[in-house]
C-alpha positions as CSV (number, residue, x, y, z in Angstrom):
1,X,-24.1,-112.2,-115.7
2,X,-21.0,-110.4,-116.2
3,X,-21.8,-109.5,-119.7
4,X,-25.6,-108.8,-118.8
5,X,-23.7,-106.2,-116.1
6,X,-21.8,-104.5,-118.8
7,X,-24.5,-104.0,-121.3
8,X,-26.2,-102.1,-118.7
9,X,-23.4,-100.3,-117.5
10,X,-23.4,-99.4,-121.2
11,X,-26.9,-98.3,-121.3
12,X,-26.2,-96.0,-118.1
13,X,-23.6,-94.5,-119.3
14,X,-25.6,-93.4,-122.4
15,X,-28.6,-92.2,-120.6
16,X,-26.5,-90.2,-118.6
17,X,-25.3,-88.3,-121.4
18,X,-23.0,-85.2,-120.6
19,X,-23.2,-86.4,-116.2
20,X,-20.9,-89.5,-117.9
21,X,-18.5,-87.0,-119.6
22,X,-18.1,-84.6,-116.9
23,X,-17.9,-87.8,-114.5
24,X,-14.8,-89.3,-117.0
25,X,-13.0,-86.0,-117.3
26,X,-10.9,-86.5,-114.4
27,X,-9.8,-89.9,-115.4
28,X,-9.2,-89.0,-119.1
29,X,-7.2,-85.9,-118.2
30,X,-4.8,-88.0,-115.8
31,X,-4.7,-91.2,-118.1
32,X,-3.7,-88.4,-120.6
33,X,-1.0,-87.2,-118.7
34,X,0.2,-90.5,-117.7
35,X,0.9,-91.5,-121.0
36,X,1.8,-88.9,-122.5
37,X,4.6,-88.3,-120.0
38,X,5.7,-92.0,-119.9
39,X,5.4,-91.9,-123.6
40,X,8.3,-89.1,-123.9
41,X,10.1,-90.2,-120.9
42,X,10.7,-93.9,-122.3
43,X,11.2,-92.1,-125.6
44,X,14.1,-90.0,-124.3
45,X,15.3,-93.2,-122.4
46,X,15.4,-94.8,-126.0
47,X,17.5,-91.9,-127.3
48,X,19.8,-90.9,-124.5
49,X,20.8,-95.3,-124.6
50,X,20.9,-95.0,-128.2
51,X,23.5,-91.9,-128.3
52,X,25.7,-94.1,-125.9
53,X,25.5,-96.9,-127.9
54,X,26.9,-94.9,-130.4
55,X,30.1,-93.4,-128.3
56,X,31.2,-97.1,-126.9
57,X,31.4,-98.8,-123.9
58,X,35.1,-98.6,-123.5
59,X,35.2,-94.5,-123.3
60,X,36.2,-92.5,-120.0
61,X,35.6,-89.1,-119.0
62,X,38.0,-87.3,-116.7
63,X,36.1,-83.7,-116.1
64,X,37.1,-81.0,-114.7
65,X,35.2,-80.0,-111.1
66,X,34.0,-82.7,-107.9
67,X,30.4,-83.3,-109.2
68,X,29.2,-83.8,-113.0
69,X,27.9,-80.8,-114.6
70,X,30.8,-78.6,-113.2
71,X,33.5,-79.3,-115.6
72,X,32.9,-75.7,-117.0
73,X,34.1,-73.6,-114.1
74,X,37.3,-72.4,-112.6
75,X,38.9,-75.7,-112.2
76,X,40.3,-76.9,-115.5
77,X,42.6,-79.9,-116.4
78,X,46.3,-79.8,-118.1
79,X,48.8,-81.1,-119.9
80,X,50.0,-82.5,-116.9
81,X,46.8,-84.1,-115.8
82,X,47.3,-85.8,-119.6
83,X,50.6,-86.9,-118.6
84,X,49.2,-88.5,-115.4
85,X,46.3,-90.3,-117.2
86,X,48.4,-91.4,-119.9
87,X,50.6,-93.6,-117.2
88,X,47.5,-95.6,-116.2
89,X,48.0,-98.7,-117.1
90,X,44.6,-99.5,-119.8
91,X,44.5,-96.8,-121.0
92,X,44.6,-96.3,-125.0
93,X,43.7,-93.0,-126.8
94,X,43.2,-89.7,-124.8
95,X,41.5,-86.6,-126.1
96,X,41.2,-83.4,-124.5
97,X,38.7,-80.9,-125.1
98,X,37.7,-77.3,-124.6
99,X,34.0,-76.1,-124.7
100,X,33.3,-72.3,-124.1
101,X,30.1,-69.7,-124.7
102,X,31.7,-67.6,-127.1
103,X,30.5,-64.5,-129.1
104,X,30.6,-65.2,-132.7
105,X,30.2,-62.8,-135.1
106,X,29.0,-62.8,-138.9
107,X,29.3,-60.4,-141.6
108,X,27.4,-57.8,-138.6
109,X,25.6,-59.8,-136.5
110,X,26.5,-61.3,-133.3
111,X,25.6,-64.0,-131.6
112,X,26.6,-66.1,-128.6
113,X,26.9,-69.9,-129.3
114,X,29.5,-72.9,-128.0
115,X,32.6,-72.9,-129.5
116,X,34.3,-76.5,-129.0
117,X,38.4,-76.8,-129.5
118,X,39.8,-80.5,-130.2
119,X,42.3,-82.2,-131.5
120,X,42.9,-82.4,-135.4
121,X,44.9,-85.0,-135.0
122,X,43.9,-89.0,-135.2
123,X,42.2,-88.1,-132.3
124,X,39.8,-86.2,-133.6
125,X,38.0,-89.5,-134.5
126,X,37.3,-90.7,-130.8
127,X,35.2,-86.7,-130.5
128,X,33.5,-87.9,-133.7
129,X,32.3,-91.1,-132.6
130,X,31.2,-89.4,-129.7
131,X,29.7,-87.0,-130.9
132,X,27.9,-88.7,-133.2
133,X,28.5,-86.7,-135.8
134,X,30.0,-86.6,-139.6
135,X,31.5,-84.2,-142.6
136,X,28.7,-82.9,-144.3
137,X,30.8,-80.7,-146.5
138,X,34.3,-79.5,-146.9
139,X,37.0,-81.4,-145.0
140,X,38.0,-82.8,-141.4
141,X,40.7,-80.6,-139.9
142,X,44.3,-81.1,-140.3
143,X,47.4,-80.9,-138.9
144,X,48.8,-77.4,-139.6
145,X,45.2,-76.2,-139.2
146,X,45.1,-73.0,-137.1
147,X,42.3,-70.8,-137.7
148,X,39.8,-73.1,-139.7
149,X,36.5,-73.7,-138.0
150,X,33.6,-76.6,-138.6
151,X,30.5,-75.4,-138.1
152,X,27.2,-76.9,-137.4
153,X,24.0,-77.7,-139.4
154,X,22.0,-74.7,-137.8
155,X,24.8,-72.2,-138.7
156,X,24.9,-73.9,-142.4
157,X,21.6,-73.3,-143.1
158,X,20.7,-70.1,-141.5
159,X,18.9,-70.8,-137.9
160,X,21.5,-69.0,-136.1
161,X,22.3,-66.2,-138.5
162,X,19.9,-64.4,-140.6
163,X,22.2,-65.4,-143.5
164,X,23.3,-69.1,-144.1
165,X,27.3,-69.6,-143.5
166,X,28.7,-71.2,-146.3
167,X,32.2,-72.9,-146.9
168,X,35.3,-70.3,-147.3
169,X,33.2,-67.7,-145.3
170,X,34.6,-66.4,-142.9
171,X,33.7,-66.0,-139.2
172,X,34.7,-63.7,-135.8
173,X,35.3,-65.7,-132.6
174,X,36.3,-63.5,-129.5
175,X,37.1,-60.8,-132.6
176,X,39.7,-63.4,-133.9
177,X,38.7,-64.0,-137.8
178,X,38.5,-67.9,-138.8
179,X,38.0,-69.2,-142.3
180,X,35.0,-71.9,-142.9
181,X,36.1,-75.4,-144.1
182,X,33.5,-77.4,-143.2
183,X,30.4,-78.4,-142.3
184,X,29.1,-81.0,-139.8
185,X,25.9,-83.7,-140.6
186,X,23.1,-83.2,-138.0
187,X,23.5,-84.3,-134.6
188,X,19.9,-84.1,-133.7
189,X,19.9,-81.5,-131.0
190,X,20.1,-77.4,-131.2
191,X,23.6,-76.7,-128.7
192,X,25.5,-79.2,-130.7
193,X,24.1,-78.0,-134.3
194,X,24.7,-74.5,-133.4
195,X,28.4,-74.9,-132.6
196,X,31.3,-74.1,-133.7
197,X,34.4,-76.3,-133.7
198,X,37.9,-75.1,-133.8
199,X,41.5,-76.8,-133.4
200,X,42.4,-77.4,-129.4
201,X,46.0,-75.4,-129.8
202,X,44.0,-72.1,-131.3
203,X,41.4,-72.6,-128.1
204,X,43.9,-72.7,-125.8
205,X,45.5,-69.9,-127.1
206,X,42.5,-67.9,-127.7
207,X,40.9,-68.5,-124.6
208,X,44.0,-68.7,-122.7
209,X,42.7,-71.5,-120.5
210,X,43.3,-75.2,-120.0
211,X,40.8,-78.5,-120.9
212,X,37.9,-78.5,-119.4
213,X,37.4,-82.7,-120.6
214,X,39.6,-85.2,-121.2
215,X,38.6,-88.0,-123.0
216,X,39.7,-91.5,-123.6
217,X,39.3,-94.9,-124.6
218,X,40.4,-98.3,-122.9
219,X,42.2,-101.0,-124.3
220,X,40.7,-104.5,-125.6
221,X,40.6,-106.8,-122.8
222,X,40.7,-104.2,-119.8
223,X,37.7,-103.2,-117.5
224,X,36.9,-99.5,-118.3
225,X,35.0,-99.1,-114.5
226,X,38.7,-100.6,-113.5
227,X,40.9,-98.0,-115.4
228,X,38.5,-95.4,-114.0
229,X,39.2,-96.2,-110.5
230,X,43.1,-96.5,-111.2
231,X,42.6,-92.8,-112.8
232,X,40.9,-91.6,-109.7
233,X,43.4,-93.1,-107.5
234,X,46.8,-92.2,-109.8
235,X,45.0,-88.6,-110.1
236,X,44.7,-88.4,-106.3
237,X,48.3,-88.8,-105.9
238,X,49.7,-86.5,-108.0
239,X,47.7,-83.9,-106.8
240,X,47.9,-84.8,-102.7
241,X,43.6,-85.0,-102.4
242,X,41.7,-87.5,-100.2
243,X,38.9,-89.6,-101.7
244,X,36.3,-87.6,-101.5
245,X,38.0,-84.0,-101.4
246,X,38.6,-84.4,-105.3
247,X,38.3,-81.3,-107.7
248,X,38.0,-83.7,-110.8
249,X,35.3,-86.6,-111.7
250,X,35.9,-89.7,-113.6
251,X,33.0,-91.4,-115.0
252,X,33.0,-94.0,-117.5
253,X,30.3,-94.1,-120.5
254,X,28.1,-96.6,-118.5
255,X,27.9,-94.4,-115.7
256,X,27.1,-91.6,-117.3
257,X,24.1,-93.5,-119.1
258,X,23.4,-94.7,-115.6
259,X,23.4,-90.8,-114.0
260,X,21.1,-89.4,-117.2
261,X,18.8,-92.7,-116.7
262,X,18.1,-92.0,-112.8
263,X,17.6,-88.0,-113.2
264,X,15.3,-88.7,-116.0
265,X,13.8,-91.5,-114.2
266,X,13.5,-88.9,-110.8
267,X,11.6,-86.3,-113.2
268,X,9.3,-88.6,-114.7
269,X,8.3,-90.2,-111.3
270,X,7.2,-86.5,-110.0
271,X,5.6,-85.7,-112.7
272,X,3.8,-89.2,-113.2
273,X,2.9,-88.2,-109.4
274,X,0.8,-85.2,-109.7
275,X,-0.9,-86.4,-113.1
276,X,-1.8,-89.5,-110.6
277,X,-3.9,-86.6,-108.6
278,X,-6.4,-86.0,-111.6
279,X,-6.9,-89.6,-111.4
280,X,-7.9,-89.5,-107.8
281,X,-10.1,-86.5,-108.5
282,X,-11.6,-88.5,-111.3
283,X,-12.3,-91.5,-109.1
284,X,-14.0,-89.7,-106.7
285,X,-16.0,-88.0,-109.6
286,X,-17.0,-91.7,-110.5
287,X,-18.2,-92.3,-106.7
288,X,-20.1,-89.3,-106.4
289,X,-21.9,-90.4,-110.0
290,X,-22.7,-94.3,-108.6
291,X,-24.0,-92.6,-105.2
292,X,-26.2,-90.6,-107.6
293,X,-26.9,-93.9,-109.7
294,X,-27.5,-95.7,-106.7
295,X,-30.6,-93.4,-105.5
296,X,-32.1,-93.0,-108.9
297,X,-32.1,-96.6,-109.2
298,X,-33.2,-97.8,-105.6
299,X,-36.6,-98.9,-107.6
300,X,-34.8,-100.9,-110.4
301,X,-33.2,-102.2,-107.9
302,X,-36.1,-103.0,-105.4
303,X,-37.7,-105.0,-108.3
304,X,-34.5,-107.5,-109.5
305,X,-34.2,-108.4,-106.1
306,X,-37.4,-109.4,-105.8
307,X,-37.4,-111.1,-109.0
308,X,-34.1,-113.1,-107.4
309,X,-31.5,-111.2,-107.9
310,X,-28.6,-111.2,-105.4
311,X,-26.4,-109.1,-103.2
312,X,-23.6,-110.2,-105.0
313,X,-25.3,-109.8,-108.4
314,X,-26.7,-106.0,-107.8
315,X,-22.9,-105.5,-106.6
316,X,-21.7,-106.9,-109.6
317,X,-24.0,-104.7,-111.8
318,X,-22.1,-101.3,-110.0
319,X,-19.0,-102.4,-109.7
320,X,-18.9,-103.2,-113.5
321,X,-20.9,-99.6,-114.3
322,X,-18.2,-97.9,-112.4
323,X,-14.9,-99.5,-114.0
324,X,-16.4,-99.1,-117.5
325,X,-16.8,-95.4,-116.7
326,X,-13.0,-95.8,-115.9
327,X,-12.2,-97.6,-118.8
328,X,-14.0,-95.1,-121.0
329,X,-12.2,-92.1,-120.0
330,X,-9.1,-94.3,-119.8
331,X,-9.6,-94.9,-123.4
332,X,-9.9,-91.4,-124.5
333,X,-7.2,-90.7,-122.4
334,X,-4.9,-92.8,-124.2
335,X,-5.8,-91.3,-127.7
336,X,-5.6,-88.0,-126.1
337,X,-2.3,-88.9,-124.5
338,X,-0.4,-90.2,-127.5
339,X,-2.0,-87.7,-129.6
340,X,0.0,-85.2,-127.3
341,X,3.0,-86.9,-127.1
342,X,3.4,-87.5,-130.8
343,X,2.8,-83.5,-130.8
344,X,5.8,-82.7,-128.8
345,X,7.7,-84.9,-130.8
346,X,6.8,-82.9,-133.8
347,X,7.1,-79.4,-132.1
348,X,10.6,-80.8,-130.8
349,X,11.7,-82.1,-134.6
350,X,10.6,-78.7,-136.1
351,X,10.6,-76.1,-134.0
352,X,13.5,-76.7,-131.4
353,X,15.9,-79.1,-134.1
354,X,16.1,-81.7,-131.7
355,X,15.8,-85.7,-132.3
356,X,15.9,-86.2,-128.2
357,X,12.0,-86.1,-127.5
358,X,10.2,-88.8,-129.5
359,X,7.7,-90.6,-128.3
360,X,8.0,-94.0,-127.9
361,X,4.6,-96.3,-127.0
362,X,4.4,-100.4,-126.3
363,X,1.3,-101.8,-126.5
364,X,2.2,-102.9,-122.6
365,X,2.0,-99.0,-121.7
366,X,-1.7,-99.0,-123.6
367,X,-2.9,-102.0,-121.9
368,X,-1.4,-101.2,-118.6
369,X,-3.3,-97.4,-118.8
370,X,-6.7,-99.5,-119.9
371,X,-6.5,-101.7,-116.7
372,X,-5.5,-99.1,-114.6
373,X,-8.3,-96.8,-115.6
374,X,-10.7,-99.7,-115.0
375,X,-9.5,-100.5,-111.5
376,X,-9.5,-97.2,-110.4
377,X,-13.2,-96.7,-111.3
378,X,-14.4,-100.2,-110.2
379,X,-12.7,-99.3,-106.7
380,X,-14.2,-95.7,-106.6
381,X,-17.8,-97.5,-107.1
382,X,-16.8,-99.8,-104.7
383,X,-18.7,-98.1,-101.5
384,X,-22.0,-97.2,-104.0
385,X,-22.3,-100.7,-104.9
386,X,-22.1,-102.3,-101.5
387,X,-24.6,-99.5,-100.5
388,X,-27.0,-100.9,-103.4
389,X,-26.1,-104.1,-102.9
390,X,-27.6,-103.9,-99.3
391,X,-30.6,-102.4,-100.0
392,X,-33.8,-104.1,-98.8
393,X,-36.7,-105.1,-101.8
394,X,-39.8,-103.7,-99.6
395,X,-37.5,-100.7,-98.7
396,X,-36.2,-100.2,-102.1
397,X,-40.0,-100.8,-103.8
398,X,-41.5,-97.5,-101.5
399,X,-38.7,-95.4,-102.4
400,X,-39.8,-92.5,-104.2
């Protein structure tokens, strides 16, 4: 019976012709939102875990400012604060770190880009692992280095500047003139390509400021979530603050992948919400339809009822009708929706030089869609086929 019930919802569908389209655009339009958004949202989830991965579990990140995201403002870190940190028992290698918006100038133009001092020391290795990032030409800086500069891929190859910026080249920062002597790999996203790395002394001096980041790692066998809160408490001490009235934030790596994960996961929850509401208008689209399918068929229906067909059967018959009308603009949805997503990927790659947005689609997100899209139409047909299912045969024969 149930097969008989979808071969006719089939064959209504197709009589109905451009009615079934019109009826399925709501659902296909939210199914294609869904997915596409869940698409890039678990995509970015995959990238943002995989770019921690990459730093380590053991770092720390003392930051300047009491919430995350402030570490660039008036509060900065010191020498002192290094001092501090450095006592904390756990603790292995620390690097400081200055970040700025800087005007950089080349040959005559001028732009306004990041401009990163760290250590060129052995440091400088616990930045590049967490950066993620590698010498694609020239040299890693050296001790004795003062007014070199690494510069990223987008510099190298002519996105920032009209003309590409090659090694011995040199380069205006602040109007202070620094020679080229190397170029960094591809990070995979435009602030870090587009920067400009310098030694921390010559920041500090330039700038004439303190670090805005002080980075480190823990030693084998101790907690890094531990060491944190011993930094937080040692830190607290020296400078006479109350938990809670700090003007710095610890966080270790996990946290951080733990703050990104539940603002992405916040985002992708609202918007997931309102494509939800082109789903509802869909499913009431689909109700409207079987109320319309319900009188043009009263007849049909008159006559396998008296043929012995049952309540439960002619119920059956709509319900089925109704969630393959779901589960036809659920499909389309999902090509459409993946079709998108893959297209912001693409845009992402080539237009903005970033690697963070890429899709990423399990077959549990295409069957989970499907059987969504299905449940929502079988439940918006659920008044129309109780309706038909209650008709009477005499009743249902004389209707005209």
């Amino acid at each position: 019976m149930i097969w008989d019930s979808f071969k006719l919802a089939i064959r209504g569908i197709t009589k109905k012709g451009i009615r079934s389209w019109l009826t399925m655009f709501g659902i296909f339009v939210g199914i294609a939102a869904v997915v596409s958004l869940i698409s890039l949202g678990q995509g970015l989830q995959d990238t943002i875990e995989e770019q921690f991965s990459m730093m380590g579990t053991d770092i720390i990140m003392v930051m300047a400012g009491s919430e995350f995201g402030t570490s660039f403002g008036s509060v900065k870190l010191n020498e002192h604060d290094e001092k501090v940190i450095k006592g904390v028992r756990g603790v292995n290698v620390i690097t400081p770190m200055i970040s700025k918006l800087s005007k950089v100038k080349y040959q005559k133009e001028v732009v306004y880009t990041w401009v990163s001092g760290v250590p060129v020391d052995e440091r400088y290795e616990i930045i590049e692992n967490m950066q993620g990032f590698g010498i694609r030409e020239g040299r890693k800086p050296q001790p004795g280095d003062k007014y070199k500069a690494l510069i990223g891929i987008m510099i190298a190859e002519g996105d920032v500047f009209e003309k590409k910026v090659k090694l011995g080249d040199k380069i205006e920062i602040d109007d202070v003139e620094f020679k080229v002597m190397g170029g960094l790999s591809k990070i995979g996203n435009s602030q870090d390509d587009s920067a400009v790395w310098i030694p921390l002394k010559t920041a500090q001096d330039l700038y004439n400021e303190d670090y805005d980041v002080i980075m480190l790692n823990v030693k084998t066998g101790f907690s890094p979530s531990e060491v944190a809160e011993d930094i937080k408490a040692k830190m607290r001490r020296d400078r006479s603050q109350k938990e809670g009235e700090e003007d710095f934030n610890v966080q270790t790596s996990e946290q951080l992948l733990e703050t990104y994960s539940g603002i992405l996961g916040a985002v992708q929850a609202v918007l997931v919400g309102i494509a939800f509401i082109s789903l509802m208008v869909g499913g009431i689209g689909i109700m409207n339809t079987m109320y319309t399918s319900v009188l043009e068929r009263t007849n049909e229906i008159g006559v396998m009822k008296a043929i012995g067909a049952r309540n439960k059967d002619i119920m059956m018959m709509f319900l089925v009708e109704s969630g393959t009308l779901g589960l036809v603009g659920g499909a389309i949805g999902v090509i459409i929706g993946l079709t998108m997503s893959k297209s912001v990927e693409y845009y992402s790659a080539i237009a903005l030089n970033t690697e963070l947005l890429k899709a990423s689609t399990s077959p549990l997100i295409i069957l989970g869609a499907l059987a969504f899209s299905f449940f929502v139409g079988a439940i918006s047909g659920l008044l129309p086929a109780m309706q038909a299912s209650k008709l009477r045969p005499v009743e249902s024969l004389r209707y005209e």
